[in-house]
C-alpha positions, 0 to 999 in steps of 0.5 A: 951753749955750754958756756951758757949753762956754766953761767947759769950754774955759776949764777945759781951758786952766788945766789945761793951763796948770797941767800944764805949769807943774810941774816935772819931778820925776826919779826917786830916785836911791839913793847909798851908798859901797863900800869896800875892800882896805884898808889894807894900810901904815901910810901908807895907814892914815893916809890912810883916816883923814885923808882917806877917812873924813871923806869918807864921815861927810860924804857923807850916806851912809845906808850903807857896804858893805865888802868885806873885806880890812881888813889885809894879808895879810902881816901877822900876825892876831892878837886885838889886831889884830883889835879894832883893825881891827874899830874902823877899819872901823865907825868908817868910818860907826858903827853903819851899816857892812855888812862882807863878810870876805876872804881877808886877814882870815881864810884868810891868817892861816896862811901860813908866811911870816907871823912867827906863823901861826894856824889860819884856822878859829880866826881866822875864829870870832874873827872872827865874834864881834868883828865881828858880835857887836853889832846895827847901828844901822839903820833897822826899815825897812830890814829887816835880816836874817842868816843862822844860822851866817852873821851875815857874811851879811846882807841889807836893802833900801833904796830900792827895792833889795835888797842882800846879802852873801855871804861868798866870799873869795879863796884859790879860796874857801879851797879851798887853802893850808890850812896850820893846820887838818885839810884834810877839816875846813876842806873841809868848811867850805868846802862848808857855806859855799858852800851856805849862799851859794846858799841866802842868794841863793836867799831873797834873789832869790825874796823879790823875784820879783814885788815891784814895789817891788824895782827892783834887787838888789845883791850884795857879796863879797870875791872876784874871780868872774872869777879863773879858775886851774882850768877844771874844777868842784869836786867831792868827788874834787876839791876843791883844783884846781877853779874855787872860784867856778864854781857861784856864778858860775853861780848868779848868771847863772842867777838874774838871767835869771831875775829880769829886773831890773838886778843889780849884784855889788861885789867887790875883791881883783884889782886893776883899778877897773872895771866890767863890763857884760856880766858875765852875757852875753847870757843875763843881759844885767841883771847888772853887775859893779864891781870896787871901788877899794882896794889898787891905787886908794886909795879908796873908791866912790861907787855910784848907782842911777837906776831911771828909766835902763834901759840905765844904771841903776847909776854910779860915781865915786871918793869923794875926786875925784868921778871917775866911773868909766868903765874897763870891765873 
């Protein structure tokens, strides 16, 4: 009996001894780089060659998001433009760059100002089919999906995260400045896309209530959420001077309540480098906003997500200097 009791507590201690002998093994951290509002001059172009996308083909990324805004707005759109464009954001990471359209791309294409202005809605079919026309080269894994009549709209999961686009662009969502096109048309396109949003975050967020396996949900755009010139809602009496992204806003804060997980939503087109903690307030105290570097600092964003640092899941740091971003907006 006693020689038992030896063993056990023999065997007691060399577990012990075994447990603490092994190394602390931390939790995955998920990185991936965000990028743009770029270039808007000839020297940036350059530079987003020479400097920025080596970065990014050597940083081991398993992705790239871009959030629109290829081209100035002061620039003229046309076919050959577009293709050149096209070429500059997937050369960024081939076959691996998720894009979001922005209001320079396409809305702004009609604009008096420029030498020779085109139909926004024309520019945006263009659009389409340039840049969505071919599959990215992805994992089956990551389970890419895109929305009919949408393919801007993407969604995939990686890491444990589930990402998607939506397609939401400055101008107040294209609610104004319709220069080429029949006003009711181009309204109405505006209300289809905006449902076609909600309906997109709806699936996005109910395919992960539950999932044990979803740790976060990440949400890319063009638009600056926050850039309120109208405090009153869209409706159908008035669609032009109304808080365009008042109902996604809205939607966002009510969603990520709901879902009780760290939410991120990455936009440009303003031009603070920021981030947000408390963008969803103390009704969605989960959901953080990055405001991306771009047009007014060039470069792009290194985000990272640590599931295991509750009250710091998501961080964020400039690709070319590895400074980390602590500017709250």
């Amino acid at each position: 009996m006693g020689r038992i009791d030896r063993g056990v507590i023999v065997g007691g201690i060399a577990f012990i001894f075994l447990f603490i002998s092994l190394p602390t093994i931390a939790a995955d951290v998920v990185r991936f780089v965000a990028i743009g509002d770029m270039p808007y001059t000839d020297a940036q172009a350059m530079d987003l060659e020479i400097e920025i996308k080596p970065k990014i083909r050597a940083g081991g990324f398993p992705f790239a998001i871009h959030y629109g805004d290829f081209k100035s707005g002061g620039d003229d759109c046309n076919d050959t433009e577009l293709r050149a464009s096209y070429k500059q954001v997937m050369d960024l990471l081939p076959g691996r760059v998720f894009f979001t359209p922005g209001d320079n791309d396409w809305t702004d294409c009609d604009r008096n100002r420029l030498a020779r202005p085109i139909s926004e809605l024309k520019r945006l079919a263009e659009l389409r089919k340039v840049f969505f026309g071919e599959p990215l080269s992805i994992a089956e894994s990551m389970q890419v999906r895109r929305q009919r009549s949408y393919p801007e709209n993407a969604m995939w999961r990686f890491g444990g995260i589930q990402f998607l686009t939506l397609h939401v662009v400055g101008t107040n969502n294209g609610r104004i400045e319709v220069k080429q096109d029949d006003v009711t048309t181009a309204i109405a396109a505006v209300w289809a896309r905006d449902t076609a949003n909600a309906d997109w975050l709806r699936r996005a967020i109910e395919g992960v209530e539950g999932d044990q396996s979803i740790e976060a949900v990440i949400v890319a755009m063009q638009a600056d959420l926050t850039k309120i010139n109208w405090d009153e809602p869209c409706t159908m009496d008035n669609p032009h001077a109304c808080d365009g992204f008042m109902a996604l806003r809205n939607l966002l804060i009510s969603w990520s309540a709901k879902l009780e997980k760290p939410m991120l939503v990455i936009h440009g087109d303003t031009g603070d480098y920021c981030v947000d903690r408390a963008f969803g307030g103390s009704t969605a105290p989960y959901l953080w906003r990055l405001n991306g570097a771009g047009d007014y600092t060039f470069d792009a964003t290194v985000i990272e997500f640590r599931s295991d640092e509750v009250d710091r899941p998501f961080r964020f740091r400039r690709l070319l200097n590895n400074d980390v971003l602590n500017n709250e907006c």
